[in-house]
Structures are given as structure tokens and as C-alpha cells.
N, C-alpha and C positions, 0 to 999 in steps of 0.2 A: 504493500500500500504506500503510494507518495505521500512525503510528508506533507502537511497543509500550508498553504500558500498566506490563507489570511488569516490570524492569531488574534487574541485579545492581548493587551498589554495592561499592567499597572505603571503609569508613569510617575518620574521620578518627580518630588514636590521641593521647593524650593522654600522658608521659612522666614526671608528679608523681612526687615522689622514696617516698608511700608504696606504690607500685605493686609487685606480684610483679615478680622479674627474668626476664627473656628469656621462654621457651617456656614456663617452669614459669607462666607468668599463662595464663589463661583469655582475657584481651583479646588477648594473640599469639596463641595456635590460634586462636579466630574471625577476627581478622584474616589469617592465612596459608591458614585454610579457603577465605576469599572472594574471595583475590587471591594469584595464584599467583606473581606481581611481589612480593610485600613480603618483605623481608629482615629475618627476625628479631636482634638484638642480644642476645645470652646477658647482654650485662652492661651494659642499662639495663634499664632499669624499663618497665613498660606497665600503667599505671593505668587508665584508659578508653577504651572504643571509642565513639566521638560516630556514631549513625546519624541524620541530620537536615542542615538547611542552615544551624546558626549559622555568622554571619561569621567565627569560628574554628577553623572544623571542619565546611567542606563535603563531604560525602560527592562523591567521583567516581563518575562513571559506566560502567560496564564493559561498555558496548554501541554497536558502530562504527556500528550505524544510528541512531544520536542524534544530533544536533546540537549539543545541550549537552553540554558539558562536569562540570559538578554537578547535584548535584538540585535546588538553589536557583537555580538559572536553567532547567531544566526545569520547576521548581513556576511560576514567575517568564509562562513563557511559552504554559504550562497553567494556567493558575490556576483552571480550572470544575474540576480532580481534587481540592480542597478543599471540594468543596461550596457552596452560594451563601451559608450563613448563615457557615460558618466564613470563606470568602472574606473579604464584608462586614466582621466583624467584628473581622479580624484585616489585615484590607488587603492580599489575596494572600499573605501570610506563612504556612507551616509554623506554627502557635501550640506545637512542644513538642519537644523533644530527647529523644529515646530515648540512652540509656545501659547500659552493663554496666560493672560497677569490681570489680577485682581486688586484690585490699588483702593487702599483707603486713606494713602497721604500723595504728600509730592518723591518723584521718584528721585535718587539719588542722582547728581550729575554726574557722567559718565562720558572719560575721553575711548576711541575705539581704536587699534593700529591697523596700518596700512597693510597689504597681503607682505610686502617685505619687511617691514618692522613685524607684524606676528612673527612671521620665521624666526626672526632673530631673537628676540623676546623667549621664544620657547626653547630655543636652545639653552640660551644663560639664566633662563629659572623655570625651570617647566613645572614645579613647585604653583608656581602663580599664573602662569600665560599655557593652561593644561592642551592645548590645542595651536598647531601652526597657524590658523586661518583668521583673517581679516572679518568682519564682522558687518555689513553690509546688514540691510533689515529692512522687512516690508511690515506694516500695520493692518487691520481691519476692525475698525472697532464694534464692539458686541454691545456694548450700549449707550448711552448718551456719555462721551468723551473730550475734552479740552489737551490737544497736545501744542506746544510751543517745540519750533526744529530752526536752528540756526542764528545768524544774527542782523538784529532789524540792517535798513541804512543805514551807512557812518554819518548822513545829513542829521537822520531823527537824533542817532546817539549824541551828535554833538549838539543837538539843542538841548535834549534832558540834563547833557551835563550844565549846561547853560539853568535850567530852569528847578535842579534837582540839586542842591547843596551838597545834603548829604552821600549821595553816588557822587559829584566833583570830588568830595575829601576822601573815599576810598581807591579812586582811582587815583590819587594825585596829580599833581600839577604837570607834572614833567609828561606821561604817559600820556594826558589830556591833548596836552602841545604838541604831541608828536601825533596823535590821529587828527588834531586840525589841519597840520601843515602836510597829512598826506593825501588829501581830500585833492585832487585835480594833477594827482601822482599816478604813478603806475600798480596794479594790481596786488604786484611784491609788496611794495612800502606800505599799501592801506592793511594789507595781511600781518605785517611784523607789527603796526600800530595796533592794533586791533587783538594782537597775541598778547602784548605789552601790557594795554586795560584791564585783556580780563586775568591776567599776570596776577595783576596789583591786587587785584577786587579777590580772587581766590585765594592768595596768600597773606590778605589781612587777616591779623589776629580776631578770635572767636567775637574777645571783649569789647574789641572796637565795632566788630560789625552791629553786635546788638544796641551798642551805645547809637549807631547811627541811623539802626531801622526802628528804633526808640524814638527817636529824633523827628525821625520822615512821617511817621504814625501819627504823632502828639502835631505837628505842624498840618497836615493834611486834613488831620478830625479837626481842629478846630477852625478852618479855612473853610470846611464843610463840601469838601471835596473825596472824601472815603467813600466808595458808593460800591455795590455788588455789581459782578461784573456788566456788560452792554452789551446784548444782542449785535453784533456788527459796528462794536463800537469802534472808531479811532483814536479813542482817547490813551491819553499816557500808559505804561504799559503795568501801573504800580495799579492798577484798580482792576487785573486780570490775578493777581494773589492774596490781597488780604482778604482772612475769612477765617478758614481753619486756627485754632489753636496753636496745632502742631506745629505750624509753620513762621510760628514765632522766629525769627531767631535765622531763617535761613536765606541764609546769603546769595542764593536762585534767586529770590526775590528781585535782586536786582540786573538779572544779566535780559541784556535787552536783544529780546526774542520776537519775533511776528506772531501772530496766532495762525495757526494751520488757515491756509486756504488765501492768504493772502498773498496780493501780484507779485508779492518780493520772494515768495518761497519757494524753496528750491531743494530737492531731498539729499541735506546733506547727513552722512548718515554717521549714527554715532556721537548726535549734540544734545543740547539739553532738548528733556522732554517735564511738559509741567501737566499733570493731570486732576479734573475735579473729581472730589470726593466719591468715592465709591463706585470707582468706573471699571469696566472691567476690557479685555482688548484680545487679540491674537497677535501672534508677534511671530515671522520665521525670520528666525539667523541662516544665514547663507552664506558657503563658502564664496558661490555664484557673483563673480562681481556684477549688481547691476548698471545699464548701459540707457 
């Protein structure tokens, strides 16, 4: 008898601290749907369900007539179910991580490396970089979702520093000066400028930041400009986060991003993403550089 082609899986769960808790995530009930063995936790977290073979989250197999144990040594041992070209080209490897994330805060920011920085990365700590591949990503969101991807105009930026105190003094003066005077420069120089700001703004101290989104709050409420976010608004970009609790404190706040869907967006991949509460999404990681 052939062994069977289609399989159940228990995918691998992911426990990131901005994850919905227990049963209320989307990643528990699909996980408890698929394996009637997993034991939900009311009071952690469940950020992502990994369906695929990364070396940190091998889906099991939940069928007594396999041999294998994961997918990734089912894939490993079938390798013609990849196709000959994807086979070839990826060296019997799965090239891409199916995802679902369940998010009940803002997601961590997240830099991504090039397909040649991975390689090198996993050579000199494969401890931390578990995987050669670049990290390319497509979205779908599964219910009402707010993502921010990339960074607004150097025009709008250089007015908020203009109009936003508090974002002037975290980026400092110098770094300010150098994306003004890159502005009618070439591509290179507005990019080094533009690395420089958000340099400055990520490697300020914890204490200064909240001293300064303290600052921007207490000045904003009482100007009577703090408002929930705007249907297609174009307003400033600081009234697309205040709201949650949680997000007291975090220094996203200020990194100045488009809202999805605007003319200036562009899928760069791998930048900040800002999501409202209790959203949930699909996410494939792909060795696949998209084109």
C-alpha cells in the first residue's frame, strides 16, 4: 500500500509575548481544531501557528502509517513532492513557512537580511540566524487589520520634525541636518540620512524615550488634538497609535510609516508593521525572492 500523500499535521505554536491569550487567539482554536492532544493555556499567549518544516517549528505528523515523524523529514525523504525545479533549486528544502498570527498588541520591530547577508549570518551563529534564507513575506489579513510597511516621504518627515518637538530631540540635530540637506540628493545620500534618524531614534535610551512620549501625550491632550484613529485620514501619523495601554512607552510610536494602501507604499519587506488590537492575519515567509 503507498504511503498517503495528504496527512494531518499538529503545527508548531509560537508563545511571543504580543500574542492573544489562551483560547481567545485564533492560533489556539486552529491549533486545538487539528490536535485533539494540545492543551490550551488561558494565561499564555499564542502568537503563531508555524505550518512548515523550519528547524524551529517542525510541524508533526498525525498519521500512525508514516514513518516520519515531521514533515521535514517526510519532505527530506520524499523530496520528488517539491517538484524537480523547486527541489533543484532549493536543495530538497520546503523554500517557505506558512503562518497565521494573532496579535493583541503592536508587533515587535523587526530588521530582515538580504538572501547574502542570511548566508553569512548562519554561518557565524547558526545558534541565532537557524536558517540560510532571506525573508521576503506576503500578508492576507483574516480580519479587520491596520499594518504600517516602510517609511512615509523624507518631505512629510521633515515637517513633523518641524512640527513635533519631541521626535526633533530624539533624533537630534545633526541627523535632522543631514536628511534636510539630502532632500534634492541622490537616492544613496537620502538612504544613509534616513538610516542615521532612525539610528538615533532606536538607540535612544529607554528613559529618555518615555520622558519624550510623556511629553508629546500631555502636549497633544491638552491642545485637544489626541483623537482615535481617521477613516482615511491624513493626519499626523501620532493619532494612528495612541490607544492601547500597552503601548505606553514604545518607541514604534514614532517611526514615521504610511498606513497600508497608501500612493507612497511600496512592499518593502521586513519593516515595521503596526497592528490594531486583536487582529489576526496569514503570513508566508519565502525563501522565493518576490519580483
Amino acid at each position: 500500500m503507498a504511503a498517503p500523500q495528504v496527512f494531518p499535521l499538529s503545527c508548531a505554536v509560537q508563545h511571543y509575548a504580543w500574542g492573544k491569550m489562551g483560547s481567545s487567539s485564533e492560533v489556539a482554536q486552529l491549533l486545538a481544531s487539528s490536535d485533539p492532544a494540545a492543551a490550551i493555556s488561558e494565561d499564555k499567549p499564542y502568537a503563531e501557528l508555524w505550518m512548515g518544516s523550519h528547524p524551529r517549528g517542525d510541524a508533526k505528523i498525525l498519521d500512525d502509517r508514516i514513518s516520519q515523524k515531521t514533515l521535514g523529514q517526510w519532505i527530506a525523504e520524499n523530496q520528488d513532492c517539491l517538484g524537480s525545479k523547486v527541489k533543484d533549486m532549493f536543495h530538497g528544502k520546503l523554500p517557505f513557512l506558512f503562518k497565521v498570527l494573532s496579535v493583541e498588541t503592536a508587533l515587535s520591530i523587526q530588521a530582515h537580511p538580504n538572501k547574502e547577508l542570511a548566508e553569512k549570518l548562519h554561518l557565524q551563529a547558526p545558534q541565532h540566524y537557524p536558517d540560510a534564507n532571506h525573508k521576503p513575506e506576503m500578508a492576507v489579513a483574516l480580519t479587520s487589520f491596520q499594518g504600517l510597511c516602510g517609511f512615509r516621504p523624507v518631505e512629510e518627515i521633515l515637517t513633523f520634525l518641524t512640527k513635533v518637538p519631541e521626535f526633533q530631540f530624539l533624533i537630534g540635530d545633526k541627523a535632522a541636518t543631514q536628511l534636510k540637506q539630502s532632500m534634492g540628493g541622490d537616492s544613496r545620500s537620502m538612504a544613509s540620512a534616513l538610516q542615521s534618524c532612525f539610528s538615533h531614534l532606536m538607540k535612544s535610551e529607554k528613559k529618555v524615550v518615555v520622558e519624550q512620549l510623556n511629553l508629546l501625550v500631555k502636549r497633544i491632550s491638552q491642545q485637544g488634538i489626541l483623537r482615535p484613529p481617521q477613516p482615511n485620514s491624513c493626519s499626523p501619523w501620532m493619532d494612528l497609535y495612541f490607544g492601547p495601554r500597552e503601548q505606553e512607552g514604545d518607541r514604534g510610536i514614532l517611526i514615521p510609516s504610511p498606513k497600508a494602501g497608501s500612493p507612497e507604499l511600496s512592499w518593502l519587506l521586513g519593516t515595521t508593521w503596526r497592528t490594531s488590537t486583536g487582529s489576526s492575519y496569514c503570513s508566508c515567509t519565502s525563501s522565493i525572492q518576490v519580483i
